[in-house]
C-alpha positions in Angstrom: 105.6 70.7 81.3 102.3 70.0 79.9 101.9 66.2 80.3 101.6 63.4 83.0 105.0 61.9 81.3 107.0 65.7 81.2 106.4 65.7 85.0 107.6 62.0 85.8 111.0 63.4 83.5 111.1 66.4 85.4 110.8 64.4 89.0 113.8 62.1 87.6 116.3 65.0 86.8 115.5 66.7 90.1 116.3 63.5 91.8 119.7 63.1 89.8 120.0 67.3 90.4 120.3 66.6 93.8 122.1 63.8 93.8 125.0 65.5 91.9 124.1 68.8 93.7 123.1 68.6 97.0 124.5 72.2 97.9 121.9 73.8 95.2 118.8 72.2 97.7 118.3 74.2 100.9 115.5 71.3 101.6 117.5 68.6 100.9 115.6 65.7 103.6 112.3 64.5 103.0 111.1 66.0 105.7 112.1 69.4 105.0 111.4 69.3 101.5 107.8 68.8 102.3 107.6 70.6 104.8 108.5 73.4 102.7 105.8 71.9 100.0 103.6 72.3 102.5 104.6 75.6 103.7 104.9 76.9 100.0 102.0 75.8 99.2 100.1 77.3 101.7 101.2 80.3 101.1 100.6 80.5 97.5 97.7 82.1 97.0 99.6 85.5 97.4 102.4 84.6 95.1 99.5 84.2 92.3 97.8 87.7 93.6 100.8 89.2 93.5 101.7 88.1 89.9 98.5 89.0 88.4 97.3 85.5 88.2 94.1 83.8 89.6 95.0 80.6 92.5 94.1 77.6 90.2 91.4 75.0 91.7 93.0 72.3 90.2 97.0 72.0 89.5 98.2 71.6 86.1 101.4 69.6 85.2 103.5 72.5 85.1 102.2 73.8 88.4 103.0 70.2 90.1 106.4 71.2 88.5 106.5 74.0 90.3 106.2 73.3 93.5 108.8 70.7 93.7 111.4 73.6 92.8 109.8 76.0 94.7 110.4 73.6 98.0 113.9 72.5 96.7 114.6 76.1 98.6 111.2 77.5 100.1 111.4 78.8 103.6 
């Protein structure tokens, strides 16, 4: 995911995903999806640590990406 556009494709298939697969979402409200954005998010900074990677200052596409899945299921 690179661009403004890839994300706004990505966001419409993860709508239909859950849509036609409600059972793959552990957050499937809007309120617990982002709450778990929040919470995810949050608590990123060690995921990047822990992979080797620096916490970016600003999000890329991809990243934005990212975080949706990651709260699909984040706890």
């Amino acid at each position: 995911m690179r661009t403004r556009e890839d994300l706004v494709a990505f966001l419409q298939l993860a709508a239909e995903d859950l849509a036609a697969h409600p059972e793959d979402w552990e957050n499937d409200s809007l309120p617990a999806f982002l709450e778990a954005w929040a919470a995810w998010l949050n608590d990123c900074p060690g995921w990047f640590r822990n992979n080797g990677q620096e916490v970016p200052e600003w999000p890329s596409w991809k990243l934005v990406g990212d975080m949706v899945m990651a709260a699909r299921a984040y706890e």
